[in-house]
FIKOLVEX-37261 format. One record per atom (N, C-alpha, C, O): residue in one letter; x, y, z. Coordinates in steps of 0.05 Angstrom, whole numbers, plus 5000, padded with zeros to 4 digits. Last residue first. Layout:
aXYZ;...
END
This chain:
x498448725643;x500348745650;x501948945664;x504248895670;x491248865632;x493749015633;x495848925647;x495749015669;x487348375610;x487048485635;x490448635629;x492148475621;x482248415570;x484648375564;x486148495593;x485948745596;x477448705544;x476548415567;x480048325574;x480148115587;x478348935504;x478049095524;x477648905550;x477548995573;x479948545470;x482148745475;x480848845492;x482648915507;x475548315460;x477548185465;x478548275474;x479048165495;x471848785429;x471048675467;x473648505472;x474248545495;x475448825387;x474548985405;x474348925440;x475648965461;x474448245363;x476648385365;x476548605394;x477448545416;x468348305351;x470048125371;x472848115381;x473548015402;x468048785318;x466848755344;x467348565363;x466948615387;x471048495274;x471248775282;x471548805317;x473448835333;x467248205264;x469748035269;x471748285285;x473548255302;x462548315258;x462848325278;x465448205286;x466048125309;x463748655203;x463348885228;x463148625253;x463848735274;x464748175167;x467148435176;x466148545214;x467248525237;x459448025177;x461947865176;x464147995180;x465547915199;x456248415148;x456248305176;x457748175183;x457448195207;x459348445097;x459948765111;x458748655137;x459948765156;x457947895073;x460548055077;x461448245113;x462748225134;x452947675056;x454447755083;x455847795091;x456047785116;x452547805010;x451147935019;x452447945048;x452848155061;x457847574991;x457647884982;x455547955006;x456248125021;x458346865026;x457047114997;x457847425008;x458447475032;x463946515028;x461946755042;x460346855017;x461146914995;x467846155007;x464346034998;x462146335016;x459646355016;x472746205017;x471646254995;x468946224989;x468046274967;x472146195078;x472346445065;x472046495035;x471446705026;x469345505091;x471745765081;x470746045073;x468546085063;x465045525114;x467445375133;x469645445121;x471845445132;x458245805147;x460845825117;x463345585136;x463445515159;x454745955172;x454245695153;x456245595141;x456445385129;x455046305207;x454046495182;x453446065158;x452146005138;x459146295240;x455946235250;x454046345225;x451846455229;x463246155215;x461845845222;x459046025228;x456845925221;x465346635209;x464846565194;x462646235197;x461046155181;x467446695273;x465346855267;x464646775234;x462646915230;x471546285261;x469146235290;x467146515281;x464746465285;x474346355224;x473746155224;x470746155242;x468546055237;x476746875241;x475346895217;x474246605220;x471946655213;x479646685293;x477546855294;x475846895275;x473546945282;x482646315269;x481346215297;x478646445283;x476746385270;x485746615247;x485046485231;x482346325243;x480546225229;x488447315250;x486847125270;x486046895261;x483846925271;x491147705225;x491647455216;x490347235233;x490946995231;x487148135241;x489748195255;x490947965250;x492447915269;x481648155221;x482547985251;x485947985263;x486947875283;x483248505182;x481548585203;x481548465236;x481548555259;x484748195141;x487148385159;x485448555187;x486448675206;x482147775135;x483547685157;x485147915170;x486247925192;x477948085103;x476947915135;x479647885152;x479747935176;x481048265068;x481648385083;x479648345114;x479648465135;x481747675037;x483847835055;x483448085074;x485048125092;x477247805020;x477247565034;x479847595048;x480047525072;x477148144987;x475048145009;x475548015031;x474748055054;x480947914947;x481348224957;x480548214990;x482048255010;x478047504930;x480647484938;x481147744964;x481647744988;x471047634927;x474247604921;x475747564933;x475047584957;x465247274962;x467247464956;x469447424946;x470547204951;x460046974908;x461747054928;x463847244928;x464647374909;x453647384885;x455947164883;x457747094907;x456747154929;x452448054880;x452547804871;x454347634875;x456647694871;x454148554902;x453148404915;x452248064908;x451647884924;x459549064888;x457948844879;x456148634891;x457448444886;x458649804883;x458749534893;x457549254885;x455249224878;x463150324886;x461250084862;x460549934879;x462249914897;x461051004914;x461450734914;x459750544887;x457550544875;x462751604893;x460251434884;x461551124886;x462551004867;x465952104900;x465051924923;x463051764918;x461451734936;x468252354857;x466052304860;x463652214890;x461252244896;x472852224862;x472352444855;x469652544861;x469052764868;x473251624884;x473951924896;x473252174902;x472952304923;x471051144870;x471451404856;x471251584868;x469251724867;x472050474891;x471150824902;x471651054887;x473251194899;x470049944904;x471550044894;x470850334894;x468450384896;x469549444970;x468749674944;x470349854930;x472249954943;x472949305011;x471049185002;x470149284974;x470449114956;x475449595045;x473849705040;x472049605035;x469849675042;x482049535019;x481249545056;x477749485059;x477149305075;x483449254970;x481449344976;x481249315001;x480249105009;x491149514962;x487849274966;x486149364976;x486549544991;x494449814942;x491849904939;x490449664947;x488349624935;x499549484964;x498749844968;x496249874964;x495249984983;x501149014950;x498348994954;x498049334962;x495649414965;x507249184945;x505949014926;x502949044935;x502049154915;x509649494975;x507249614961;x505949444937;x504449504919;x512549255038;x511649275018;x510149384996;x507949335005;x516949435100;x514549425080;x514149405057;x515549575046;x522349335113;x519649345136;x516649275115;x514849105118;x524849385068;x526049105093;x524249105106;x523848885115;x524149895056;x523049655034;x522949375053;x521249195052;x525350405080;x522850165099;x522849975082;x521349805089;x528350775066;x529650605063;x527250315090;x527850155107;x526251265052;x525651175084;x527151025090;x527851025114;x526651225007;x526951525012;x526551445043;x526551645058;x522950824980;x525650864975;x526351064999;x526550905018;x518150915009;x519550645007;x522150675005;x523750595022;x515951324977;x516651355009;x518051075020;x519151085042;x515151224922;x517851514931;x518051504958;x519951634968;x512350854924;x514150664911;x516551064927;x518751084937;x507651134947;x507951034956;x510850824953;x511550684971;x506851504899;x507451634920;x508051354944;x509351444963;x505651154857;x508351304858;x508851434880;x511251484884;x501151054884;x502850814876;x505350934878;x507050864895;x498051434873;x499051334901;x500751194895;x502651254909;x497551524819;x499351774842;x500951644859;x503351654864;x494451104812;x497251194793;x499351304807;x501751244810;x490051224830;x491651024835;x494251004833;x495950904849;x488851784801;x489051714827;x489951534840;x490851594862;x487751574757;x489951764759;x490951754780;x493351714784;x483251224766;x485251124752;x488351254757;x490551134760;x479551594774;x479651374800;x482351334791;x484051394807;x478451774723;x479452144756;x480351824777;x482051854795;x475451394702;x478051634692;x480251684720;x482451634729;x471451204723;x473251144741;x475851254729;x478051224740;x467051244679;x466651414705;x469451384731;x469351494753;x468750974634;x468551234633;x468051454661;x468551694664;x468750414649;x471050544647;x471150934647;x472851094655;x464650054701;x464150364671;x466550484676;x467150614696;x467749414711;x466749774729;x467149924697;x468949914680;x470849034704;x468449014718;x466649214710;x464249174704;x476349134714;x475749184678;x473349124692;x474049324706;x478349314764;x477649534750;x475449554730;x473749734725;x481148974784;x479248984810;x477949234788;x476249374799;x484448754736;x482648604752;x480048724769;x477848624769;x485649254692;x486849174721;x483848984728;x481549074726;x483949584650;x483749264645;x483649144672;x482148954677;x485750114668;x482050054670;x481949784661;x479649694664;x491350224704;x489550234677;x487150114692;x486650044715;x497350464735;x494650454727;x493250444711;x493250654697;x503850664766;x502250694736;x498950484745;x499050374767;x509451094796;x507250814799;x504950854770;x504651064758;x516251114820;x514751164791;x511850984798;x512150754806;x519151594854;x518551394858;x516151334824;x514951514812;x525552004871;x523351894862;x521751734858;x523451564853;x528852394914;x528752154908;x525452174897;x523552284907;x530452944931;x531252674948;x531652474933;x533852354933;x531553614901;x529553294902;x531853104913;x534253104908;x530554224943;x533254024938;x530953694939;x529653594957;x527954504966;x527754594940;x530054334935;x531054354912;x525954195025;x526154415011;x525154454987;x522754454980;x526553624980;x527253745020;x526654035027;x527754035049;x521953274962;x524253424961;x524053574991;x522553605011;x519852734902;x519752754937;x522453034944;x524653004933;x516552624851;x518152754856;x518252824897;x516652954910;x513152134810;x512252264840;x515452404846;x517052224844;x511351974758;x512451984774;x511652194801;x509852354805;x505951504727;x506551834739;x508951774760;x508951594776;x501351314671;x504351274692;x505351604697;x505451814684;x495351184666;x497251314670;x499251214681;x499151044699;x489550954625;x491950824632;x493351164637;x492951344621;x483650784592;x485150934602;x486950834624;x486150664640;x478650524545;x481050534558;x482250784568;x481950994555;x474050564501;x474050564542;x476450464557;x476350344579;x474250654451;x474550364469;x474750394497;x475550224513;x473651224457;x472351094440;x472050704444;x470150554440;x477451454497;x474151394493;x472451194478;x470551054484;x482551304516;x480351214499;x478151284493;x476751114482;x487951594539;x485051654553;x482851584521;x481851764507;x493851504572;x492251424547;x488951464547;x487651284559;x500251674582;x498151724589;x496051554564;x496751514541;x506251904626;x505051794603;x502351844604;x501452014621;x507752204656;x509352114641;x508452084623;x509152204602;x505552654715;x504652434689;x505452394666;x504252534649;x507852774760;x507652844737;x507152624719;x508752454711;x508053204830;x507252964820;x507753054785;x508053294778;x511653214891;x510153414869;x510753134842;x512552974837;x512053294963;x511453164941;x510853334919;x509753554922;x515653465021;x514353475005;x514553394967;x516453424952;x518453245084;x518953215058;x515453375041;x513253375053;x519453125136;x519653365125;x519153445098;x519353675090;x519052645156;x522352735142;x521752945137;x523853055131;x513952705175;x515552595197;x518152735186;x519252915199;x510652735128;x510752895148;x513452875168;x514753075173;x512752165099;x513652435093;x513352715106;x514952895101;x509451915142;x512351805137;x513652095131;x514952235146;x503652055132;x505152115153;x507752015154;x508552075176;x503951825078;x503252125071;x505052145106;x507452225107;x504751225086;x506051375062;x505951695064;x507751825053;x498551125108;x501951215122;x504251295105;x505751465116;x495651385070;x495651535084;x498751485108;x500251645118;x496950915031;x498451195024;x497251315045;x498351525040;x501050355064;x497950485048;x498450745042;x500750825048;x504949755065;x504550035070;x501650245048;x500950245025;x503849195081;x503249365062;x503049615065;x500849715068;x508448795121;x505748985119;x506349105095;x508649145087;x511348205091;x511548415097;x508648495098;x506848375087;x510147645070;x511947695089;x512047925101;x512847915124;x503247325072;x505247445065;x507547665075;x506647855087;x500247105105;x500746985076;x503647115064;x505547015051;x495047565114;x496647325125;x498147205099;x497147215076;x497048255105;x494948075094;x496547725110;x498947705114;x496048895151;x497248575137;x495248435130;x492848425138;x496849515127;x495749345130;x496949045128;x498348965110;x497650175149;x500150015137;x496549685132;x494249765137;x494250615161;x496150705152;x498050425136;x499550455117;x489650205178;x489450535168;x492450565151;x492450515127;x490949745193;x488149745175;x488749965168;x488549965143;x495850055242;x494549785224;x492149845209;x491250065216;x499350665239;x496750505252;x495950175224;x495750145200;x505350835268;x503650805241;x500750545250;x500650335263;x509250925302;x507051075297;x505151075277;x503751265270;x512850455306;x511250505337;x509150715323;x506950685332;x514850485253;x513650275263;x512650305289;x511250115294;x517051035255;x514950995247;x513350785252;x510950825256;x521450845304;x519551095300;x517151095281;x515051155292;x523950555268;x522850415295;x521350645308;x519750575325;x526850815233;x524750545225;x523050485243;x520950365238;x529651145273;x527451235248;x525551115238;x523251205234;x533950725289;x531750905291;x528551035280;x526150995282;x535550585235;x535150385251;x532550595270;x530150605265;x538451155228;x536550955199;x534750715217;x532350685210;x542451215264;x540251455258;x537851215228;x535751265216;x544350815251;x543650815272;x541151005281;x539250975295;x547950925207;x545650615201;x545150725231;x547450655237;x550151425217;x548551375195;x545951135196;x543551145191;x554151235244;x551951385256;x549351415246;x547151425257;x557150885211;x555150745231;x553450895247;x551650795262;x558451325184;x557451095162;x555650935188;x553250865186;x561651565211;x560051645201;x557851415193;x555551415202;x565751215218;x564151225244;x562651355228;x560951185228;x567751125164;x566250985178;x564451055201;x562150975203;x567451515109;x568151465142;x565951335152;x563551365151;x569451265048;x568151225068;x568251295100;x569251125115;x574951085018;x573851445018;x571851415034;x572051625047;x574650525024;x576850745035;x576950915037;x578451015054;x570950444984;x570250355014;x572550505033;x571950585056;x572650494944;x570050684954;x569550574982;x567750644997;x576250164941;x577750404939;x574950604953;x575250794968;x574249654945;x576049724960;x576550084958;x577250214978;x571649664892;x569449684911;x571649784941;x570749964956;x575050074845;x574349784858;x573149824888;x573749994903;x573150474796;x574150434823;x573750214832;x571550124825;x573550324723;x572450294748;x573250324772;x574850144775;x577050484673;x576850324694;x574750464717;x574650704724;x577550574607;x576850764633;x575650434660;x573950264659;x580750434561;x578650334570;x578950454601;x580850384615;x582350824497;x583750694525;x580350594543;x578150684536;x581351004442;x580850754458;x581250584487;x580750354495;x578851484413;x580851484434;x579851104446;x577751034457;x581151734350;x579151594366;x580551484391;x582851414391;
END
């Protein structure tokens, strides 16, 4: 039996096999790159902010133009899986495989169920194909994070918030929607990602509706509440004289 205890390189020694000037062409070509996507990635569409919190949310359509940019292509696989019928559960975890060529980069893992908050609401049986689909993005969005090295730029904690308002089966294209009551959390964030964190702005087009928080909007007046916060935005920026 062999007992000798195998040592470790010490952080000195891997830092000595290192070329440096390499190593800084490296962070430079990386610095770049970051600053390339951040000039080409669109707000509400591709990345989104919520106020509140430190980083943009990267979305999977900028997740999809990121991997255009490296060249990269994706290939997906579902780890796991659980499809109930009988209790109306279903749940996936899928990795996402990112590669250069024929040569894999790097992987990213994202998962999904039908309990999830914005989900257990909604006929488990018709949001199957929605579920998988979350699953993907997630992983496809946790494999462009790594693989970009953007984690310092962006987040995927909120990746799927509801931009939208509604929840969407895909497969289907059959919007849920709720109209009862007031709006969620979700909704109510994405008033502000709309005003671009404007607080002024969600405040002054919410006052003419009656409201004085964002938690008391109803559902019904949501989607007028969005479109003209939208619309004030807009004329703002076009009334905006060019430097």
């Amino acid at each position: 039996m062999n007992n000798e205890v195998q040592v470790m390189p010490s952080t000195v020694s891997i830092i000595d096999s290192v070329n440096l000037n390499q190593l800084a062409n490296t962070m430079t070509k990386i610095g770049q790159m970051q600053s390339v996507i951040q000039k080409t990635l669109r707000q509400n569409h591709d990345f989104g902010v919520v106020p509140g919190t430190k980083k943009p949310t990267l979305l999977k359509p900028g997740a999809e133009k990121i991997l255009m940019l490296l060249g990269l292509r994706s290939e997906f696989e579902i780890v796991d899986s659980t499809r109930d019928f009988e209790n109306g559960f279903f749940q996936y975890q899928v990795r996402c495989r990112l590669y250069k060529n024929e040569m894999l980069i790097t992987e990213g893992l994202g998962a999904c169920n039908t309990r999830e908050s914005k989900y257990k609401k909604l006929d488990p049986f018709t949001i199957d194909n929605t579920i998988l689909k979350m699953a993907k993005k997630r992983a496809l969005v946790d494999a462009t994070l790594l693989v970009s090295s953007l984690s310092d730029i962006f987040t995927q904690d909120l990746e799927d918030m509801d931009l939208n308002g509604t929840n969407i089966d895909e497969s289907s294209k059959q919007t849920y929607t709720d109209t009862s009551g007031t709006i969620s959390k979700a909704q109510a964030k994405r008033m502000f990602a709309i005003a671009q964190g404007s607080v002024d702005t969600v405040k002054e087009i919410i006052g003419k509706y009656g409201y004085t928080s964002s938690e008391d909007v109803k559902k019904t007046d949501y989607n007028k509440i969005c479109e003209e916060i939208e619309s004030k935005l807009k004329d703002d920026f076009e009334g905006t004289p060019l430097s």
